[in-house]
N, C-alpha and C positions, 0 to 999 in steps of 0.2 A: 508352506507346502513341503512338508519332507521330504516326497519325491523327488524334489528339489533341491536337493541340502548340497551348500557350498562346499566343495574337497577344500580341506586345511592340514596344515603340519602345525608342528610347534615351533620354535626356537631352534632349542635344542636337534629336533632332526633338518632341519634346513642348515645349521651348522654343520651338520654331518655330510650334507652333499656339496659343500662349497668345493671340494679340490674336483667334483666333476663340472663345476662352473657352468651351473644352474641360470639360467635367466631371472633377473629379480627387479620386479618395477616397483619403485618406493614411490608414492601416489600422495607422500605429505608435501606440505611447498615447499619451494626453493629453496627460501629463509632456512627450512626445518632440516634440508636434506643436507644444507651445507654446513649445520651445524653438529652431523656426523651420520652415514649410511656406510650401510653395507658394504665392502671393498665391489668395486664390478655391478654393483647395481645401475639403474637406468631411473631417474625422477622424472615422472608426468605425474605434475596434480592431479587430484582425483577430476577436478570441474573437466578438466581434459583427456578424462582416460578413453573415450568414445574418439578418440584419435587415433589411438594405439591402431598399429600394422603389423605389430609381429605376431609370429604363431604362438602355437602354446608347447611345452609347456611353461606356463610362467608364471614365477610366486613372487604376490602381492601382499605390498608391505606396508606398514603407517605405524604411528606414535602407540597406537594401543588395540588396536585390529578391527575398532570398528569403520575406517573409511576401507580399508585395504577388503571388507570381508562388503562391502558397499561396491567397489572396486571389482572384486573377482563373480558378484551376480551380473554384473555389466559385462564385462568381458564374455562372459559364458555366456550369455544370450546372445554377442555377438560373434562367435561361434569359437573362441580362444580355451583354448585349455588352461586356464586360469587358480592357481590354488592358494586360497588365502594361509598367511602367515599368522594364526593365533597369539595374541599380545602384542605384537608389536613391536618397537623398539624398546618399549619399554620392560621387554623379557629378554634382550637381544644380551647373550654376554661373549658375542666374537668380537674379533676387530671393528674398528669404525676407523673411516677415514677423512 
């Protein structure tokens, strides 16, 4: 449904708002997250994101953007201002920690 279309960034512009220190839930697992995210990110797997409590706005992340852009139709229905991050980490060329 177009009407419908998920808000996303890329990379490169969520790079650009990190010193406004943007909310960013990385939605891969544990294992995944510890093996490098975003400095200041927050990990809830995706089977878990129907947990999340915080508002929006907030950019959802994963390995290559299809769980995060899975992630950010779930939030938005639960009423989150939620904007998927296009690629993933696998486009990610900031820090990682």
């Amino acid at each position: 449904m177009f009407w419908n279309k998920t808000k996303s960034v890329t990379t490169d512009e969520l790079q650009a708002m990190l010193k406004e220190r943007p909310a960013i839930l990385d939605v891969r697992e544990a294992y995944e997250f510890k093996n490098g995210h975003i400095p200041g990110a927050k990990n809830l797997p995706l089977a878990k994101v129907d947990t999340y409590t915080g508002k929006g706005p907030v950019y959802v992340i994963c390995q290559s953007g299809a769980r995060s852009a899975s992630a950010t139709k779930k939030l938005t229905k639960m009423g989150v201002d939620a904007i998927n991050v296009k690629g993933g980490m696998n486009m990610w060329k900031g820090a990682r920690k």
